[in-house]
N, C-alpha and C positions, 0 to 999 in steps of 0.2 A: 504494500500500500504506500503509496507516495505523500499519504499527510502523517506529519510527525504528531503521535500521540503523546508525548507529555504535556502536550495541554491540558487533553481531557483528561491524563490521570490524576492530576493537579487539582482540577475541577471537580473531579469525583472525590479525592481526597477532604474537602472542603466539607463534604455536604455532611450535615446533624444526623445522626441513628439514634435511634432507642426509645421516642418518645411520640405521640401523635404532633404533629406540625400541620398547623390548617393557617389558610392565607383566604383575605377579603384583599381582592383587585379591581379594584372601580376605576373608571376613566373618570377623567377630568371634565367633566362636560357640563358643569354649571349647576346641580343639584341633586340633594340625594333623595329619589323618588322612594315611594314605601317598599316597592321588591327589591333595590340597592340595602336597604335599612334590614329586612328582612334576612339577605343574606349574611350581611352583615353581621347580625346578630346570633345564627345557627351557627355560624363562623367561629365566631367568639366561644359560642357556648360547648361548641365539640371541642373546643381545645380545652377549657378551664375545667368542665366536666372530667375530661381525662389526665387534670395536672399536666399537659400540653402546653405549645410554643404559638403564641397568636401573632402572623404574621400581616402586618398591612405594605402590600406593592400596588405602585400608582402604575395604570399601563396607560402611555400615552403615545403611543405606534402612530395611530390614525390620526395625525396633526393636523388634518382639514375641521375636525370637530373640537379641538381644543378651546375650550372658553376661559378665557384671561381671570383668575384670582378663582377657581374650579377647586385647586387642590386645599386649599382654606379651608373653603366648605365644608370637604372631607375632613380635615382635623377636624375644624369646630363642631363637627356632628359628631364623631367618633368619641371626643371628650366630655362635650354635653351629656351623650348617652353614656360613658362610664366605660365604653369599649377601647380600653387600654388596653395597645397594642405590643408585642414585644419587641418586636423587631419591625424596621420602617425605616423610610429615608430621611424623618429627622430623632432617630435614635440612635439609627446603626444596627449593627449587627455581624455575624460572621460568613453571612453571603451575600455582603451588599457588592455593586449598588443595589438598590429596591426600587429604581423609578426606569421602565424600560427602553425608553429613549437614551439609557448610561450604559445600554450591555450592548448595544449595537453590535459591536466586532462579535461578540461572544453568538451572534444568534447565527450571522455570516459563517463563524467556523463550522458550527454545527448543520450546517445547512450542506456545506461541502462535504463534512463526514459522512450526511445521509446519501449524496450523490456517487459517492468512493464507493458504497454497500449497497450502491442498485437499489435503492429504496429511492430517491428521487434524480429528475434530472434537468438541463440545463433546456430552457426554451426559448427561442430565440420571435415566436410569434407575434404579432401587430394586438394586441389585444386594449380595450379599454381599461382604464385603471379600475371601476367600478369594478370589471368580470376580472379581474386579477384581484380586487377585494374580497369578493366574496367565494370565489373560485370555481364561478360556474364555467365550464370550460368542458365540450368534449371531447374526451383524451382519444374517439375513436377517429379524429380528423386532427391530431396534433401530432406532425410529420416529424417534432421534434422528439418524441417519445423516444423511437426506434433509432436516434442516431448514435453511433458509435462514440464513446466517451471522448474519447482523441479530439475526433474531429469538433465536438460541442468545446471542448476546451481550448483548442485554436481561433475558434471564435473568440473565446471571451477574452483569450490574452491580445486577441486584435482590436478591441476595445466595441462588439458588437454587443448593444444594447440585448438584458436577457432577464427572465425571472428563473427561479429554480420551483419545479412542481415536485408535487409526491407522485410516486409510482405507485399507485393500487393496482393490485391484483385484478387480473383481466375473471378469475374464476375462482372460484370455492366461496366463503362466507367468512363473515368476522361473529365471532359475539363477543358480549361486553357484561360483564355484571352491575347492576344499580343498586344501591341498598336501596333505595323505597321501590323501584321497578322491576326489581329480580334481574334474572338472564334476558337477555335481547339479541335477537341474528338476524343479521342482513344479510343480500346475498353481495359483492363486492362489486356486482358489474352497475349495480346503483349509483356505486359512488366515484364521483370524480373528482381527479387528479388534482386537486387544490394547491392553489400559488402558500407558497412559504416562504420565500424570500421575493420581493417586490426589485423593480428595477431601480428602486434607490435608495438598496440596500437594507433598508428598515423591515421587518417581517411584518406576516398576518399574523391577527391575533389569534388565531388556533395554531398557529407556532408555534407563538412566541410564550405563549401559556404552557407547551407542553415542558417547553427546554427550562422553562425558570421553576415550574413546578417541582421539576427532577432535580433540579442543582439546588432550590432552595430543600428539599429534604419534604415537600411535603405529601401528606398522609392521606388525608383526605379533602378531596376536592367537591365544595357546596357550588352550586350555578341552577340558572334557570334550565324549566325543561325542553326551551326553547333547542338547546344544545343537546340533547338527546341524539336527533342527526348528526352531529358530529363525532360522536361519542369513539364511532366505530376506527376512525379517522385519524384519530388520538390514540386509539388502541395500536392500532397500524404503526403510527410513530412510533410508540415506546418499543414496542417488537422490533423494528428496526435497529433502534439503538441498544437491544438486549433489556432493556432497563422493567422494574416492576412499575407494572401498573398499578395508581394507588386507589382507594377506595371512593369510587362516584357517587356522588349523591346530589340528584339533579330531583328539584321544587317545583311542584306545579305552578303556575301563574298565580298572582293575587288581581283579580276582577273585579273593572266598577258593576256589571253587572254579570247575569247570565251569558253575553255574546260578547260584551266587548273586556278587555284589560284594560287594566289602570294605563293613563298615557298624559304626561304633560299636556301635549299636542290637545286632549281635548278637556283642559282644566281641573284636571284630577292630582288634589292636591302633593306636595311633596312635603317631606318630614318641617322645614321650613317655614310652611305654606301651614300645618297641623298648628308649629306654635305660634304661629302669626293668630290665629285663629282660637286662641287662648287653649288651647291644651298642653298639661304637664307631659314632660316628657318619661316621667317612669309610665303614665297612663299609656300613653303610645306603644312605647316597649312592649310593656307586658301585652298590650291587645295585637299588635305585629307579631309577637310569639305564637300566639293560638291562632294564626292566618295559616293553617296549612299544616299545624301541630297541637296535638294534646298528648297533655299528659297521662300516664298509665300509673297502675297501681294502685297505691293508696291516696293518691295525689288526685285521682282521675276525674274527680266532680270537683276540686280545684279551678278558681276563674283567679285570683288573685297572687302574682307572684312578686315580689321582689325581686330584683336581679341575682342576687344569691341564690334565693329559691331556686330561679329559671337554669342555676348552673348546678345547682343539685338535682335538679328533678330530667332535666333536658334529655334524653335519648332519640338517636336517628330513629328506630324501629316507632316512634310516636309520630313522625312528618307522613301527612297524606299524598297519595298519587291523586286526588280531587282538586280541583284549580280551589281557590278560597275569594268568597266575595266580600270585599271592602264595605261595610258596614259602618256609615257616620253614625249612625244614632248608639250602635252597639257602643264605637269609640266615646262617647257623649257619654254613656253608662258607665263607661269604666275611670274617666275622668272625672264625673261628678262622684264616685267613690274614694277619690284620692285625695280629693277637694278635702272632702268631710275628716277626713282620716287624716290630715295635717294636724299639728300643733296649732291652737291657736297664732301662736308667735311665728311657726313660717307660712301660715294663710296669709297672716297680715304682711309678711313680706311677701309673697309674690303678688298679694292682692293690691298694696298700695299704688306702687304705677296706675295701674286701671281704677282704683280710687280719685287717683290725684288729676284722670283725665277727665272727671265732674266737676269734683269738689277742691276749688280753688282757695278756699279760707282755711287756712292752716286753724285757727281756732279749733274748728274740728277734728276732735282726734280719729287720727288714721286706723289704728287699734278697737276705738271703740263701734268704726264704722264695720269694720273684720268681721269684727264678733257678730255682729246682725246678718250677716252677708253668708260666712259660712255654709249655714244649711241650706241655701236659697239658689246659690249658682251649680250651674255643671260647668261651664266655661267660665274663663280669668275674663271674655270677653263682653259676657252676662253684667262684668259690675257695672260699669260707666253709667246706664240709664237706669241701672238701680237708688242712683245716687245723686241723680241732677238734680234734685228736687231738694240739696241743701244748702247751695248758692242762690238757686232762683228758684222760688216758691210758689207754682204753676197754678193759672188758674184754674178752680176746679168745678164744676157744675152743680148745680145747687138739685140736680136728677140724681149726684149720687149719697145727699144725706135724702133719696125720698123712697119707702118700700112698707105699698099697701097690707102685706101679709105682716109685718112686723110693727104695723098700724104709726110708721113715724112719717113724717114730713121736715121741709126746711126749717118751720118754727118749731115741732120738740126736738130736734138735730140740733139746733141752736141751744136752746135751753138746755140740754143735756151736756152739751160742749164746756159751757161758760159753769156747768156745777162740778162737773170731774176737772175744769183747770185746777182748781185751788190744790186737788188731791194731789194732783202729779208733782206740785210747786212743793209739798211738803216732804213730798218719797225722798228721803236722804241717798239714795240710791235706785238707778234704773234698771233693775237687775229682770230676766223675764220673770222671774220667782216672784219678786216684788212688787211687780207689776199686777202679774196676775191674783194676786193674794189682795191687792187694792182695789183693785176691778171687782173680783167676787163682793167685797165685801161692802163696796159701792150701791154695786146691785141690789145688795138688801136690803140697804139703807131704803133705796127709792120704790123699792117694794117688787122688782124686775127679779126677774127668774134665774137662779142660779145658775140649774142646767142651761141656760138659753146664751148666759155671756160664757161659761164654760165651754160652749159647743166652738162658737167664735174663736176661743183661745184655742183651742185644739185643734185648728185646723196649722197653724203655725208649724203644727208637727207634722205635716204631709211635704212629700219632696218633692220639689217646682215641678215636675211636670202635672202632677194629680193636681198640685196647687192651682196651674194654671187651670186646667179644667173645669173645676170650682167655679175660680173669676171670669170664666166664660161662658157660666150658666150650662156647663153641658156634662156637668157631672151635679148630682143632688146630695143637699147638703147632709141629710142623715148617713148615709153611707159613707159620705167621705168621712166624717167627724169616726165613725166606727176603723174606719181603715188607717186612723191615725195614727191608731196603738200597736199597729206594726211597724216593725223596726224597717229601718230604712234601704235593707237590700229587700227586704219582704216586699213593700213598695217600689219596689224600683225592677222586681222579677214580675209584678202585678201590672207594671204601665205597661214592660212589654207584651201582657197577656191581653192586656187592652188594647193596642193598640193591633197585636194580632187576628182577635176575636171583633175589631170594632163596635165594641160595647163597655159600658162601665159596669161594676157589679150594682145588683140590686141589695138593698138593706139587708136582707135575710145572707144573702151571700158573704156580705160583710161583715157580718155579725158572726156566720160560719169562719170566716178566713182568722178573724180576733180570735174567738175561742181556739183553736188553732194553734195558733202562735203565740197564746201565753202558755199554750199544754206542751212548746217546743216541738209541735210535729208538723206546722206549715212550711216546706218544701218545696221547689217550684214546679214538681209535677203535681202537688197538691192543689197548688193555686191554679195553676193552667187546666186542673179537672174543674172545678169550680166555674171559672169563668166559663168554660164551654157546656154549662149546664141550661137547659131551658125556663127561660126567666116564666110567670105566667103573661106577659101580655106580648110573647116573643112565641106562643106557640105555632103562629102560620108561617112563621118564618126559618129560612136554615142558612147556617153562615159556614163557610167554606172557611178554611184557614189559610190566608194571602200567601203564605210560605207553599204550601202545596202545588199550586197555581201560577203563581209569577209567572215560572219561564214560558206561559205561555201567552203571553202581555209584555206591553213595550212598559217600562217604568211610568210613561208620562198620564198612562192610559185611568179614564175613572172609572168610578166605582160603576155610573152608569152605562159608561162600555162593555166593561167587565161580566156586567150582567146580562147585557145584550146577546156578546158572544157565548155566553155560557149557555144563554135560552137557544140560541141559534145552533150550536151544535148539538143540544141536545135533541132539539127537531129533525136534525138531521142522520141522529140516529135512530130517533124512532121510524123516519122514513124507510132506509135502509133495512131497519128488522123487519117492516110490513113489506119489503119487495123480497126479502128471505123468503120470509114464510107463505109469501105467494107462488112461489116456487118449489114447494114443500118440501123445502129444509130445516122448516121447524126453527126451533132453540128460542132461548128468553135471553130478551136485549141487557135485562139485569143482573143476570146470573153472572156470578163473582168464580 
């Protein structure tokens, strides 16, 4: 062989044994979308899960795409979320460089060692950069295939412009093993002949991924399933180079809906774009974890993790082969969980910025505003119009001190107003305790119904979204005041069941869910029976659960389309059964 191997013994000499090595290789391209985050994060967690080496390499080959201050980004999100990396091109490490635009020579050498062993060869063809990118190229009308090493390397020492391809196999098959996908076989005359080294010098990214993968030590390799196709390809190179194939584990998509994938391109947000939008970032985290992964064992009915958790509980054998649909409301659930579950003292810090974008008189304390605010937001973005109303004092309709069932109007609104001032002026403290203990006791004085200011206070304890409902008249007040005394995931597994079943519970329901839940045995397949139970003035009616259904409805589509198509096709099964059995074929159009 005419190339001097102590290079590559050198290079093999270098690389880490003994330990898992997993690497997150993002491009520079402007932002980190939720499946960059995603990978990112199984990344992280298969290495620390295995007391493993967490690698981050910047791959910036493809220089048309490069967006100026990109790799930023990447730190500052990487650090944000906690995903300290070990090795990286601003750490260092013992295979650096780590930014792929720094190993250029290194990809070139190995490119010619593949040509030396007949695995690839020199092409001298006219082809578009685009089909040299992606390597659509048929190898069965590429006259360069078949020429004689000699002669292809006379060219290039004559300085004739050239890419170097892979040699696939004209015949037999490759397989590959997936951990979530098992075994896979293609047959090899599929696939073709893909550009590896580019006319200027810089390689493809399925390369260039395979030589750094192998030199930096690593173990197992996370990517979208996108790369599945490829898989075989990669398999092919390590073969060539003798080298071990290391363990693949390619993720299904994460989807804004049933048809299409998350995509900038069509405003689907990015990790950036989440906290712009007032969501914490361990909330993200943790809801990007279960996009495509649950946990097993005793963890299994587990929704909240910490990052520690996620690196003890984490196993590949738990990542689905099912795409995962990108769920705002679910993220909205699991953020307003996280909200609640701060200290007062760090609510009030991340909450004061969004404080301070209302309420401009420092007089008012920032602290005391927190404390009000806590149970009431799901987003940091929630506070602002919580709050305007304590610089400037809105006018307010004299419609909302008026309500015939509760027999008041603007004059006892008034009256009633000007007789609890004094009380409030005397409360040495405005504690809710205090408050509420003053109000009751109010009450009695003026001869008003205990139960009736108590029901009022109790609604305090409903989490904004049931709140909202309430203040929108589209939930009634006795059931809500009953559904108070559940604790606030109970409620918050309840909106979803509401919002599933498009119904609120009725009083008797809510009265079941309470007793329940102080007996410690409402569950959320407990509540979800519940809610699908037949109310009495809901007996003509039958509600389908929107989850069931969707994917056969565009997102935007109502409720009275919904119902349209659902009459429409089912007409058109009965049609179909009556031209069966006219036929005497018999059978029942409902038989299961």
């Amino acid at each position: 062989m005419s190339i001097d191997m102590k290079y590559f013994e050198e290079m093999e000499a270098k690389i880490p044994h003994g330990k898992v090595r997993t690497r997150f290789a993002p491009s520079p391209t402007g932002y980190m979308h939720v499946g960059n985050l995603r990978t990112a994060l199984y990344t992280y967690l298969i290495a620390r899960h295995a007391g493993g080496t967490f690698i981050l390499r910047i791959e910036d080959t493809d220089q048309g795409r490069l967006v100026e201050g990109a790799t930023d980004v990447i730190y500052r999100t990487m650090a944000e979320c906690g995903l300290s990396h070990d090795e990286g091109p601003d750490v260092g490490g013992p295979v650096a460089p780590y930014i792929q635009s720094e190993r250029r020579d290194t990809y070139g050498r190995y490119a010619e060692l593949l040509v030396e062993r007949g695995h690839a060869y020199y092409c001298f063809c006219e082809k578009a950069e685009s089909e040299e990118d992606s390597g659509e190229f048929d190898r069965a009308d590429d006259p360069c295939r078949d020429l004689p090493l000699e002669e292809a390397k006379a060219r290039v020492a004559a300085g004739e412009p050239y890419v170097i391809r892979q040699r696939i196999p004209k015949d037999g098959t490759t397989t590959f093993h997936d951990a979530s996908f098992g075994d896979i076989t293609v047959e090899n005359k599929t696939l073709d002949d893909q550009v590896l080294l580019k006319r200027d010098g810089l390689p493809t990214y399925n390369f260039a991924n395979v030589i750094d993968d192998h030199l930096m030590g690593i173990t197992h390799v996370v990517r979208g399933s996108e790369y599945l196709s490829s898989a075989p390809k990669y398999n092919l190179l390590y073969e060539g180079f003798g080298w071990e194939v290391p363990t693949y584990v390619h993720c299904s998509p994460v989807m804004r809906d049933a048809q299409h994938k998350m995509s900038k391109r069509n405003g689907d947000p990015s990790y950036e774009d989440l906290k712009a939008q007032g969501y914490l970032t361990p909330a993200i985290l943790n809801y990007v974890a279960l996009l495509g992964w649950s946990p097993r064992g005793e963890q299994s009915e587990q929704e909240f993790f910490t990052l520690d958790e996620l690196v003890g509980a984490f196993d590949i054998g738990g990542i689905s082969k099912s795409p995962a649909i990108f769920d705002i409301e679910k993220l909205t659930y699991f953020n307003a969980n996280y909200l609640r579950n701060l200290t007062p003292e760090k609510f009030c810090k991340v909450a004061e910025p969004y404080i301070r974008e209302s309420v401009k008189n420092e007089a008012y304390s920032a602290s005391e505003i927190a404390a009000l605010l806590q149970a009431r937001c799901e987003k940091l973005t929630d506070i602002p119009e919580k709050v305007d109303f304590f610089d400037a004092l809105p006018d307010y309709s004299v419609e909302y001190y008026t309500n015939k069932k509760s027999k008041t109007n603007a004059e006892v609104s008034l009256d009633m107003l000007n007789k609890v001032l004094p009380k409030l002026e005397e409360l040495p403290e405005w504690t809710n305790e205090a408050l509420h203990d003053m109000l009751v006791s109010f009450a009695e004085e003026l001869g008003v119904s205990k139960d009736k200011v108590r029901r009022y206070i109790r609604l305090t304890h409903l989490v904004p979204g049931i709140l909202d409902l309430v203040d929108e008249g589209r939930m009634r007040m006795l059931p809500a005041v009953e559904v108070s005394y559940l604790s606030r995931r109970e409620q918050e597994t309840l909106l979803d069941a509401m919002r599933e079943n498009a119904c609120t519970p009725s009083h008797s329901q809510a009265l079941k869910m309470k007793r329940f839940s102080q007996e410690g045995e409402l569950g959320e397949a407990l509540i979800r029976s519940i809610m699908e139970e037949e109310k009495p003035n809901q007996v003509e009616s039958f509600r389908i659960p929107k989850r069931s259904i969707a994917r056969f409805f565009r997102p935007s589509a109502s409720r009275e389309e919904v119902e349209a198509r659902v009459v429409r096709a089912l007409e058109l099964l009965e049609q179909a059964e009556r031209k069966r059995a006219a036929r005497g074929k018999g059978g029942d159009p409902w038989a299961m």
